[in-house]
PDB file of N, CA, C and O in Angstrom, chain B, residues numbered from 101:
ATOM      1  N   UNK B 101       6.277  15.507   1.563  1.00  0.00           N
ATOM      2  CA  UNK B 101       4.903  15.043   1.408  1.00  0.00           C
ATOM      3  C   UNK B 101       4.417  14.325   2.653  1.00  0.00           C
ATOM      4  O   UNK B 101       3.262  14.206   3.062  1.00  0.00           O
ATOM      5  N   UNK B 102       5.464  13.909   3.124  1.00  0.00           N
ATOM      6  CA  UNK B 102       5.178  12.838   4.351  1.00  0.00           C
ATOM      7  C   UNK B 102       4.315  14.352   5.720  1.00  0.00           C
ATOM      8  O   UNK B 102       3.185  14.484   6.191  1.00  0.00           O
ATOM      9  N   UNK B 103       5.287  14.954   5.824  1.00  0.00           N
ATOM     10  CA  UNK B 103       4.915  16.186   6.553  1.00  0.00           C
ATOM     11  C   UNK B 103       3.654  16.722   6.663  1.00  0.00           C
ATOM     12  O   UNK B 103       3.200  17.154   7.723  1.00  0.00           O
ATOM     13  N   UNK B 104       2.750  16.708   5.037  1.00  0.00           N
ATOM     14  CA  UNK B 104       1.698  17.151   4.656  1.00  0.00           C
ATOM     15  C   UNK B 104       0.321  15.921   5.122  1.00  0.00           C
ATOM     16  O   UNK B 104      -0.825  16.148   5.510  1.00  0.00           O
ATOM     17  N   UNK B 105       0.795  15.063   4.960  1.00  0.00           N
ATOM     18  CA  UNK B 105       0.037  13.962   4.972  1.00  0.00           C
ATOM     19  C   UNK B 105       0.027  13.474   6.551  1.00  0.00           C
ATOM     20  O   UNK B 105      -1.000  12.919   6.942  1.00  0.00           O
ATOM     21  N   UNK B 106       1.010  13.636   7.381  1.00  0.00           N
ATOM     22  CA  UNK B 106       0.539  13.657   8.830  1.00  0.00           C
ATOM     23  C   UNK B 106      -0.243  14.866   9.636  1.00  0.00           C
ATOM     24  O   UNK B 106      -0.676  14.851  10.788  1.00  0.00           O
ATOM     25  N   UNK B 107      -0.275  15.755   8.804  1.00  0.00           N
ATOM     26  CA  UNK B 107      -0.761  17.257   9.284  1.00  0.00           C
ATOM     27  C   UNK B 107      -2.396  17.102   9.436  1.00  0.00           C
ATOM     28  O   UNK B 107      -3.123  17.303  10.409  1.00  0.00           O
ATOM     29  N   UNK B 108      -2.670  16.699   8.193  1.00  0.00           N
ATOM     30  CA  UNK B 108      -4.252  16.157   7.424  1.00  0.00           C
ATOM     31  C   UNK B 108      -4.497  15.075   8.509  1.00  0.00           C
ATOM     32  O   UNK B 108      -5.535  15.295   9.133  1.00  0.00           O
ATOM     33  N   UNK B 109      -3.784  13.901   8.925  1.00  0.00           N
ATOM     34  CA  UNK B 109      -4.255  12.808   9.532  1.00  0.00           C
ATOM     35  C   UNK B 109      -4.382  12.903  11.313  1.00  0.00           C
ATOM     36  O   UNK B 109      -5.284  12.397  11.981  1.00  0.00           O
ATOM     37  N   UNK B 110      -3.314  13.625  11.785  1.00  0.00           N
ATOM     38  CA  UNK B 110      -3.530  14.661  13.269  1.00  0.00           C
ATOM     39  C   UNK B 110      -4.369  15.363  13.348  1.00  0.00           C
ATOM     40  O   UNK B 110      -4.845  15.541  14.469  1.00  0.00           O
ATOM     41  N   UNK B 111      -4.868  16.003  12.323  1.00  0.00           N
ATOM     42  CA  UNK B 111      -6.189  16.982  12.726  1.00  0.00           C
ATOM     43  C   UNK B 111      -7.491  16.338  12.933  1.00  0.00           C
ATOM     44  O   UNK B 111      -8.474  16.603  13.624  1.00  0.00           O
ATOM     45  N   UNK B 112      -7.171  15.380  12.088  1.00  0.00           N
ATOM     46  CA  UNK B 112      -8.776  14.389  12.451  1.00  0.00           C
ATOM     47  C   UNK B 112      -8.587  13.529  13.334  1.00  0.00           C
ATOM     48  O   UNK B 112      -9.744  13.382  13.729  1.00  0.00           O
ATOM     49  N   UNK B 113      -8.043  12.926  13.867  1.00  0.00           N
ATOM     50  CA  UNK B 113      -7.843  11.811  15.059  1.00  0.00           C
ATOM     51  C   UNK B 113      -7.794  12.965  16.544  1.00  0.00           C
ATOM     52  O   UNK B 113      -7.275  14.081  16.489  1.00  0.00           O
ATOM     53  N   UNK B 114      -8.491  12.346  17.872  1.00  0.00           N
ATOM     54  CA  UNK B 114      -7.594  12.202  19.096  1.00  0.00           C
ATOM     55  C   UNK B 114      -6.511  12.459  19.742  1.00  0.00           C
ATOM     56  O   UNK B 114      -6.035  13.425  20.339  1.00  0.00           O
ATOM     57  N   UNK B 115      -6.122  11.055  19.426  1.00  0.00           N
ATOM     58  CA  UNK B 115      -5.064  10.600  19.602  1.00  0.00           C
ATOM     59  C   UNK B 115      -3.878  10.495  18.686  1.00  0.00           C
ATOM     60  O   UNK B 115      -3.570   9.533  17.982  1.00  0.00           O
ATOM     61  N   UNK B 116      -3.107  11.950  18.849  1.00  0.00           N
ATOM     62  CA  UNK B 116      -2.385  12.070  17.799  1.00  0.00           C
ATOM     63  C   UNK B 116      -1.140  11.803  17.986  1.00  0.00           C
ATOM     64  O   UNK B 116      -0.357  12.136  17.095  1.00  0.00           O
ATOM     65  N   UNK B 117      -0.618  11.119  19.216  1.00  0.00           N
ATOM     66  CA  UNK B 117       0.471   9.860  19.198  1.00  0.00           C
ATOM     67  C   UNK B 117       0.303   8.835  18.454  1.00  0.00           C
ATOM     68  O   UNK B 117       1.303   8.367  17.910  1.00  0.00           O
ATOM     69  N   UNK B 118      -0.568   8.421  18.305  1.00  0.00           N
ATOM     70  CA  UNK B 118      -0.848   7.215  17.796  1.00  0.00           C
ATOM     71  C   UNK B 118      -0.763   7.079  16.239  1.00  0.00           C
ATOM     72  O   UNK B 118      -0.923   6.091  15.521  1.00  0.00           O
ATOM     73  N   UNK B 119      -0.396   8.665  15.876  1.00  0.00           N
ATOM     74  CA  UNK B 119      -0.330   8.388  14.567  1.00  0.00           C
ATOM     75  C   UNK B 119       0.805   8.031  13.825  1.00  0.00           C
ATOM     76  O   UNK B 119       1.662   8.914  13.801  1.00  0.00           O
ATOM     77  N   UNK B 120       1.111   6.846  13.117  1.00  0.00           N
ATOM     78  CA  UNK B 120       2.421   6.396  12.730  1.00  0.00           C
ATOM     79  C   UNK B 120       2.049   6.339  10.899  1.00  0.00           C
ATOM     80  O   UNK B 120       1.040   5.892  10.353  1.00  0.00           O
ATOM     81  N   UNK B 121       3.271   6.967  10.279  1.00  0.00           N
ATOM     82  CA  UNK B 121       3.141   6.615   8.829  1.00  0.00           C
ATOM     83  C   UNK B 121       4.104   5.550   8.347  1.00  0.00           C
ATOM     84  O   UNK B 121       5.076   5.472   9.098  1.00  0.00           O
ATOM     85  N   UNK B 122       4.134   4.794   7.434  1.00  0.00           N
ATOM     86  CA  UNK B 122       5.313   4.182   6.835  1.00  0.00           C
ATOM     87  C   UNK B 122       5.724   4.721   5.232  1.00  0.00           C
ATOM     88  O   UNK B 122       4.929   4.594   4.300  1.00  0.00           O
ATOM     89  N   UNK B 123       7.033   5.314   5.079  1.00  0.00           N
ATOM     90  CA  UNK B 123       6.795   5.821   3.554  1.00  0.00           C
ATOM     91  C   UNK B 123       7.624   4.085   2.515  1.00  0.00           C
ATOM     92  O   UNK B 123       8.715   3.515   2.485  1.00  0.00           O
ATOM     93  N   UNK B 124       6.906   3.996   2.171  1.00  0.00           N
ATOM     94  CA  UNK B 124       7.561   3.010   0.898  1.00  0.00           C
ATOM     95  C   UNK B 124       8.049   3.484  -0.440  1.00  0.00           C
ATOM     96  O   UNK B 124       7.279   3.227  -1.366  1.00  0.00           O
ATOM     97  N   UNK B 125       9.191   4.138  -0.760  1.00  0.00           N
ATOM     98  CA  UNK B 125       9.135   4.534  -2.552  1.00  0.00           C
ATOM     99  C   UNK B 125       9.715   3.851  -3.252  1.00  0.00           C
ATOM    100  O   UNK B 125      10.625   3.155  -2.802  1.00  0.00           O
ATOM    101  N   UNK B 126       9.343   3.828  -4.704  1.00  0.00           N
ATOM    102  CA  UNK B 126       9.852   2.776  -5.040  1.00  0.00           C
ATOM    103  C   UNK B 126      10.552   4.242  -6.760  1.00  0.00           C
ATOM    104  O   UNK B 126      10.194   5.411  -6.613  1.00  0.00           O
ATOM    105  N   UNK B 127      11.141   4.005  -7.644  1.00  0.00           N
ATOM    106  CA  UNK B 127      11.388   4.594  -8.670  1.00  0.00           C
ATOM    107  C   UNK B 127      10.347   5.821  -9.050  1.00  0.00           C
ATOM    108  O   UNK B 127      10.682   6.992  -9.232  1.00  0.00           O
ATOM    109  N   UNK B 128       9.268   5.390  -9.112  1.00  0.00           N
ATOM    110  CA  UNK B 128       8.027   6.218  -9.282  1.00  0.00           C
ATOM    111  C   UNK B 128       7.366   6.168  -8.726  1.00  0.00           C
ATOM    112  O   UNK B 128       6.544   7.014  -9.078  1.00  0.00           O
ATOM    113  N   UNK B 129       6.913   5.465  -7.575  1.00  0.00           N
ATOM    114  CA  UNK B 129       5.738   5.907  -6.853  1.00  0.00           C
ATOM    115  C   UNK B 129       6.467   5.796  -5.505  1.00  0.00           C
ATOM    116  O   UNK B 129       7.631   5.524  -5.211  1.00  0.00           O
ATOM    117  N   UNK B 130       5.071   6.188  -4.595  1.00  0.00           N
ATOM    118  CA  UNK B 130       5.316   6.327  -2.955  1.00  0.00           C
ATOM    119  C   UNK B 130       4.049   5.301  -2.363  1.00  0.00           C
ATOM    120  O   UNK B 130       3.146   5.038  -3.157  1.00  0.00           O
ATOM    121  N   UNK B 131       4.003   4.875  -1.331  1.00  0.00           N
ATOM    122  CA  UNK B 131       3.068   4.150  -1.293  1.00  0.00           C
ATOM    123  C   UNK B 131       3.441   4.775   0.991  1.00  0.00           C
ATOM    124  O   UNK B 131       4.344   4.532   1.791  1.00  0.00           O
ATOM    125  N   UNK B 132       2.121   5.586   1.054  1.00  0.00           N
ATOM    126  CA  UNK B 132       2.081   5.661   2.458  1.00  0.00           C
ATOM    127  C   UNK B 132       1.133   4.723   3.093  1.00  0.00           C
ATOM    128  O   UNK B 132       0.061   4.302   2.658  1.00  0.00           O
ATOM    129  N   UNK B 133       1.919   4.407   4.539  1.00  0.00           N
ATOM    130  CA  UNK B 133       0.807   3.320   4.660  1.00  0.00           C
ATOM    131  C   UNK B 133       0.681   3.977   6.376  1.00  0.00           C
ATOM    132  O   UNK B 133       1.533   4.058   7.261  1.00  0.00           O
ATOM    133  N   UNK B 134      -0.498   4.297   6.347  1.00  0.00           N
ATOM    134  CA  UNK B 134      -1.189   4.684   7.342  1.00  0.00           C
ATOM    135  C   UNK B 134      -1.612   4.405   8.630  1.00  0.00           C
ATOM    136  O   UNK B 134      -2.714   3.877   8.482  1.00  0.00           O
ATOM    137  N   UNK B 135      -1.280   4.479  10.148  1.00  0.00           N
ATOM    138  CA  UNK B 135      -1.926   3.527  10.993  1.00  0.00           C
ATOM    139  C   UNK B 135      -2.368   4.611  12.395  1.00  0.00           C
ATOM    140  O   UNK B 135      -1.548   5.427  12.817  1.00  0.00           O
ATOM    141  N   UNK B 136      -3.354   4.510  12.830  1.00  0.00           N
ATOM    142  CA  UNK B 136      -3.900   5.114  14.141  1.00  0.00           C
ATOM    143  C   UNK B 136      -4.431   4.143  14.908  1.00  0.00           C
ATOM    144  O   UNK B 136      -4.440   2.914  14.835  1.00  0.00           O
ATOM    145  N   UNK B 137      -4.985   5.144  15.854  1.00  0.00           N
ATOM    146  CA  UNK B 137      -5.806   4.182  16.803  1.00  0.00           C
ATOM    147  C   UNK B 137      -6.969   3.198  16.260  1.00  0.00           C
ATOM    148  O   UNK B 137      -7.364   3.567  15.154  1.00  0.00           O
ATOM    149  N   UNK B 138      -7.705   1.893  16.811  1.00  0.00           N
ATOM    150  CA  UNK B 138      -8.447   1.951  16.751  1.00  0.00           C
ATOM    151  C   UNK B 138      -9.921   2.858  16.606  1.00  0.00           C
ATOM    152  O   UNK B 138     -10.609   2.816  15.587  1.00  0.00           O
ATOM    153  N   UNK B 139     -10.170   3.453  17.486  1.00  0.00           N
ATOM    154  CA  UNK B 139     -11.137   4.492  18.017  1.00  0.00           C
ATOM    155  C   UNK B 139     -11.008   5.783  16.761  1.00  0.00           C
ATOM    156  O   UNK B 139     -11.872   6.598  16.437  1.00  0.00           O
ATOM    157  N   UNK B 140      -9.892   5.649  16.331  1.00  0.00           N
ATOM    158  CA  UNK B 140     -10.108   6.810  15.358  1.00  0.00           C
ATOM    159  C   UNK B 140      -9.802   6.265  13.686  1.00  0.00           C
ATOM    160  O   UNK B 140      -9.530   7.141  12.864  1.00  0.00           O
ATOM    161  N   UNK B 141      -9.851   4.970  13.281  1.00  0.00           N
ATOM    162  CA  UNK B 141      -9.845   4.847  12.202  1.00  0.00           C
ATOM    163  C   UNK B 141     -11.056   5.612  11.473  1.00  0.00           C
ATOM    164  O   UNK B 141     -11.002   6.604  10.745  1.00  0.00           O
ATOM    165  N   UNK B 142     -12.067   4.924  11.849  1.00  0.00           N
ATOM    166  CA  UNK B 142     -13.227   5.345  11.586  1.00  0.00           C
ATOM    167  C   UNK B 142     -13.417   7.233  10.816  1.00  0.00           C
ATOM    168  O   UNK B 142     -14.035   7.707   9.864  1.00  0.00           O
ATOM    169  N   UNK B 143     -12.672   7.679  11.684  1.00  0.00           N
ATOM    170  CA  UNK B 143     -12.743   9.399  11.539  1.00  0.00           C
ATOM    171  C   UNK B 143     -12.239   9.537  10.469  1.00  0.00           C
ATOM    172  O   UNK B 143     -12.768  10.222   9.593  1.00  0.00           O
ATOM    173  N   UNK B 144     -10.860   8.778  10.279  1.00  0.00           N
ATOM    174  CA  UNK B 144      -9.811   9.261   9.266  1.00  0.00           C
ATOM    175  C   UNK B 144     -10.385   8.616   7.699  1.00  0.00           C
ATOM    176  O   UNK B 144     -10.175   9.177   6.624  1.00  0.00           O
ATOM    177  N   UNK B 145     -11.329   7.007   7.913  1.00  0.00           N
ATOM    178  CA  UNK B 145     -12.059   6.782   7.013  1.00  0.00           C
ATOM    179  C   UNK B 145     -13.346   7.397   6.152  1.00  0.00           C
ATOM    180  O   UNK B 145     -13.500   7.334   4.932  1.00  0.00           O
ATOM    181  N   UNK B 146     -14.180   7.977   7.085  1.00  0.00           N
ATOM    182  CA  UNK B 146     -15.341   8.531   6.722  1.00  0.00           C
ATOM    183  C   UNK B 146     -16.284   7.638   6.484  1.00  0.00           C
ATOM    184  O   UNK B 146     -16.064   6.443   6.288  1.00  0.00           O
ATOM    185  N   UNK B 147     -17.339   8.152   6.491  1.00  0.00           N
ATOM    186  CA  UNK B 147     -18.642   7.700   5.450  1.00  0.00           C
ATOM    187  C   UNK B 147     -18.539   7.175   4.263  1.00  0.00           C
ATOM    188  O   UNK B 147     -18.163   7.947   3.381  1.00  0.00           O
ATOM    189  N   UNK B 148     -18.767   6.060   3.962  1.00  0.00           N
ATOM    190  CA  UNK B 148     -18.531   5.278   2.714  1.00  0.00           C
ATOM    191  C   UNK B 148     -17.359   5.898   2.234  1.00  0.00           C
ATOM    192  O   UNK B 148     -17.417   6.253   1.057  1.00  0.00           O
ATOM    193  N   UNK B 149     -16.252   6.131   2.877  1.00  0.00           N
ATOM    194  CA  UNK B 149     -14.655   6.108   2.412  1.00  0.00           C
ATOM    195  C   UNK B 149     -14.082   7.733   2.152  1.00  0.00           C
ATOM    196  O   UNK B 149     -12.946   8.123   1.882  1.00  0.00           O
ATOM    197  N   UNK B 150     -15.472   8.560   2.369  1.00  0.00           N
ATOM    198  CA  UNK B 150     -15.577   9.823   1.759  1.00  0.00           C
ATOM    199  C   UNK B 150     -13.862  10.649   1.993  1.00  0.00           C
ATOM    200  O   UNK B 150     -13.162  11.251   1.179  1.00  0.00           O
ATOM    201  N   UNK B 151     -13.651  10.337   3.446  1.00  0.00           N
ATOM    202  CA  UNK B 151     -12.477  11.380   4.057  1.00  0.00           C
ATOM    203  C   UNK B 151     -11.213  10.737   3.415  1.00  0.00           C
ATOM    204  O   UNK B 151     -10.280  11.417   2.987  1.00  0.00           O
ATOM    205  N   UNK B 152     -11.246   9.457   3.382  1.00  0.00           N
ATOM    206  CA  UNK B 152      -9.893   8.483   2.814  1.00  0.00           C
ATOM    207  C   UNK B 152      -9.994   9.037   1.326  1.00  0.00           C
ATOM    208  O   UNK B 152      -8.924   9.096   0.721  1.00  0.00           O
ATOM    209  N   UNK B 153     -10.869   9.352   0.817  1.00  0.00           N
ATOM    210  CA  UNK B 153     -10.746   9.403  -1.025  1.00  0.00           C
ATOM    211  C   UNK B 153     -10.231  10.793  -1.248  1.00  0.00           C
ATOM    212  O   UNK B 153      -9.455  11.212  -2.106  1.00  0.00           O
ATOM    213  N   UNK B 154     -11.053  11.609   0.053  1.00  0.00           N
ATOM    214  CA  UNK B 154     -10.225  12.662  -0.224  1.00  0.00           C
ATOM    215  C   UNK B 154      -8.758  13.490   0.227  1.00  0.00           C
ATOM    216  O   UNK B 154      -8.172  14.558   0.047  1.00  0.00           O
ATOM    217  N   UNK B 155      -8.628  12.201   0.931  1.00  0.00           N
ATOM    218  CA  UNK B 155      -6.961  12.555   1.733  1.00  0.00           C
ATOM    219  C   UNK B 155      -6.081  12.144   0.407  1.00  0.00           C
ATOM    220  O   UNK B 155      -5.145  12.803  -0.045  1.00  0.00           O
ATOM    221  N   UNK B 156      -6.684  10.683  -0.210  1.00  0.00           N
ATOM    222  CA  UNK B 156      -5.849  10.529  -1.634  1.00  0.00           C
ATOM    223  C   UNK B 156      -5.774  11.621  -2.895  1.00  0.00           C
ATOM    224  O   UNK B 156      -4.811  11.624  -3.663  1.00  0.00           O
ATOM    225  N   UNK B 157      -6.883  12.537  -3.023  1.00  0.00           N
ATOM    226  CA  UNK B 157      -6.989  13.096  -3.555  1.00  0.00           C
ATOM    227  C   UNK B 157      -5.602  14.540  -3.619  1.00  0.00           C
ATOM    228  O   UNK B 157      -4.869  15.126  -4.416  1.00  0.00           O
ATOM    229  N   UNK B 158      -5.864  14.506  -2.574  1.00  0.00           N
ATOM    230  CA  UNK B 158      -4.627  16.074  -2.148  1.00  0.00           C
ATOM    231  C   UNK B 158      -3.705  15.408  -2.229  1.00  0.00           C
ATOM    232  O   UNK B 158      -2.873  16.093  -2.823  1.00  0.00           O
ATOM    233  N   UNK B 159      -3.127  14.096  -1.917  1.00  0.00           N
ATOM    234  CA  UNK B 159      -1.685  13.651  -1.902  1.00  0.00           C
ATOM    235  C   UNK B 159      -1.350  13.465  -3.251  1.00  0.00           C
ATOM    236  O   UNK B 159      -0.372  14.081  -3.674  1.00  0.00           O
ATOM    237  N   UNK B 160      -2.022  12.682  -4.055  1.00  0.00           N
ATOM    238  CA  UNK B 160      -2.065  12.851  -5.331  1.00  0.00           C
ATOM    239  C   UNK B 160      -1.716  14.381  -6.428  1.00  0.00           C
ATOM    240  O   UNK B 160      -1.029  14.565  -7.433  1.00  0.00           O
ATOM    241  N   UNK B 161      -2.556  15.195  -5.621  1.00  0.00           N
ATOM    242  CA  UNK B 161      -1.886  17.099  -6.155  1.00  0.00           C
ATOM    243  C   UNK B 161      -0.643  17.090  -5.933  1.00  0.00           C
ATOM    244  O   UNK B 161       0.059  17.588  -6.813  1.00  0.00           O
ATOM    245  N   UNK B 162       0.026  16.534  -4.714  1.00  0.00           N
ATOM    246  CA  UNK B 162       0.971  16.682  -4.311  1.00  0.00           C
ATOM    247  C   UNK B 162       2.130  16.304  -4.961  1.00  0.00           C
ATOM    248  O   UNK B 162       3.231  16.848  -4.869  1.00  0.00           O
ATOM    249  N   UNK B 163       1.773  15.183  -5.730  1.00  0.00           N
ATOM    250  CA  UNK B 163       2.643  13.935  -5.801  1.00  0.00           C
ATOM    251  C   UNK B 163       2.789  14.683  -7.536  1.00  0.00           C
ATOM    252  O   UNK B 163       3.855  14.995  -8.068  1.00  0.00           O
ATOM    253  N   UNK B 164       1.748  14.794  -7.994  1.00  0.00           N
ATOM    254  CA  UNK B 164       2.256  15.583  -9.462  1.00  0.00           C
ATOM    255  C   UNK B 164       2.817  16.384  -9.350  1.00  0.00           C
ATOM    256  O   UNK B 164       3.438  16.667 -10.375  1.00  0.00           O
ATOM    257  N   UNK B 165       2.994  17.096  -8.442  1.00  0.00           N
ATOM    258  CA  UNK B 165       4.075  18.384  -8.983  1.00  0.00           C
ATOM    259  C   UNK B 165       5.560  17.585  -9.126  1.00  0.00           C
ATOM    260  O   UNK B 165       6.143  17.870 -10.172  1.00  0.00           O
ATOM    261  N   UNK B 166       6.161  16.770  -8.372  1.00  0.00           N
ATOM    262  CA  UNK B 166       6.811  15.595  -8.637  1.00  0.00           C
ATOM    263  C   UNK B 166       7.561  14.287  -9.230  1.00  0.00           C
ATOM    264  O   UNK B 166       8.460  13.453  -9.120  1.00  0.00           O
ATOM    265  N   UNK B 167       6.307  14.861 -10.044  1.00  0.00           N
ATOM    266  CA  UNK B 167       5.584  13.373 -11.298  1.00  0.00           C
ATOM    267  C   UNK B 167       6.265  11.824 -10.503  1.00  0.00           C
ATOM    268  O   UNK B 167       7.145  11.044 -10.865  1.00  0.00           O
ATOM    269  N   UNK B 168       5.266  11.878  -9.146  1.00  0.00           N
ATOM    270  CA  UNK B 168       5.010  10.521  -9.015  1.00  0.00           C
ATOM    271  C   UNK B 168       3.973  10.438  -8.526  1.00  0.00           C
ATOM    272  O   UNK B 168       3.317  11.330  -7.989  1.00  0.00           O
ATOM    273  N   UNK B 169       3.591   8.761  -8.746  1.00  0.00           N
ATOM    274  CA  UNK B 169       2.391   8.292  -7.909  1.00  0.00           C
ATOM    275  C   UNK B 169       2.132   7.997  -6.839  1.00  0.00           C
ATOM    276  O   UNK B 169       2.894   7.290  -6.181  1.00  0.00           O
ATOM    277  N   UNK B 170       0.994   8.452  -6.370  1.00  0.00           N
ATOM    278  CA  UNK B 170       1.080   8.172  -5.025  1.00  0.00           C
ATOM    279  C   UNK B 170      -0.116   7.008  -4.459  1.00  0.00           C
ATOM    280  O   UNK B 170      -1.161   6.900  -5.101  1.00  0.00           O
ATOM    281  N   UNK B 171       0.082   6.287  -3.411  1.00  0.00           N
ATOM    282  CA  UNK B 171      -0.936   5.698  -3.123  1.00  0.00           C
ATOM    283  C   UNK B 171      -1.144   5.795  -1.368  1.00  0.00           C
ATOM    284  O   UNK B 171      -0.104   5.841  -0.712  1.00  0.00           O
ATOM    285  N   UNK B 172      -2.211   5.819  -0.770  1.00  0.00           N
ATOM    286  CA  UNK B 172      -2.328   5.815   0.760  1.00  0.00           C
ATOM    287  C   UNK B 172      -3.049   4.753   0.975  1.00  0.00           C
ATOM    288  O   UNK B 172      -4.079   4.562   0.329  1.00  0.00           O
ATOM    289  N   UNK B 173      -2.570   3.809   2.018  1.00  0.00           N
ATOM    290  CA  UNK B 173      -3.297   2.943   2.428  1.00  0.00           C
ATOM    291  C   UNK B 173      -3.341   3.184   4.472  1.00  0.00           C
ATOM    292  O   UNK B 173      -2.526   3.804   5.155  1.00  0.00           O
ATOM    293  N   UNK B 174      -4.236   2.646   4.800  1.00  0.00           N
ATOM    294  CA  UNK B 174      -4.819   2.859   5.911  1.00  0.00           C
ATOM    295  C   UNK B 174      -5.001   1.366   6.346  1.00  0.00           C
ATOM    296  O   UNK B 174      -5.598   0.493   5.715  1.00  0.00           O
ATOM    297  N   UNK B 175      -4.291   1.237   7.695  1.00  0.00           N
ATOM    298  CA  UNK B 175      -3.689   0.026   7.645  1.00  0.00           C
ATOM    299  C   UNK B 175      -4.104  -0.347   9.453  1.00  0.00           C
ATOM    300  O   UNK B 175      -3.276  -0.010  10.300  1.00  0.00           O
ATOM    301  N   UNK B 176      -5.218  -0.938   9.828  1.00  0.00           N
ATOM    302  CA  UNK B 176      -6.069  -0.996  10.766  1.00  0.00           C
ATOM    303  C   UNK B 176      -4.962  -1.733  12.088  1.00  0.00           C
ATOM    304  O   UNK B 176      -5.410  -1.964  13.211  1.00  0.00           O
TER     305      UNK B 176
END
C-alpha cells in the first residue's frame, strides 16, 4: 500500500525527492504520515482539501481489501 500511495503523491509534486512517507501500523489500522516540500504541499492538498480527501479515499479501497483502516495524514 505504501508503494501505491507514494506513486499518487510523486505524480503531483516537483520535487519528488522530497517525498518521504512514515508507515505507523498498529493491529488494525495503518496510519501514513505524509511529508513533501514546502512548495508542493499545497498541490498534494488541493482546493478546500479536495486532492487530500481523495488520496484518502483510494487508500481506504485499498485498505479494505485487507480489512484495515487506514488513515493519511500530511504532515507540513
Amino acid at each position: 500500500m505504501e508503494e501505491i500511495l507514494k506513486t499518487i503523491i510523486s505524480n503531483l509534486v516537483d520535487d519528488k525527492e522530497a517525498v518521504e512517507i512514515n508507515q505507523v501500523e498498529n493491529e488494525k489500522s495503518i496510519t501514513f504520515e505524509v511529508k513533501v516540500a514546502e512548495n508542493d504541499m499545497g498541490k498534494v492538498i488541493g482546493r478546500q482539501g479536495r486532492i487530500a480527501k481523495a488520496i484518502r479515499t483510494v487508500m481506504k479501497a485499498f485498505a479494505s481489501k485487507e480489512h484495515k483502516k487506514v488513515s493519511v495524514e500530511f504532515i507540513g
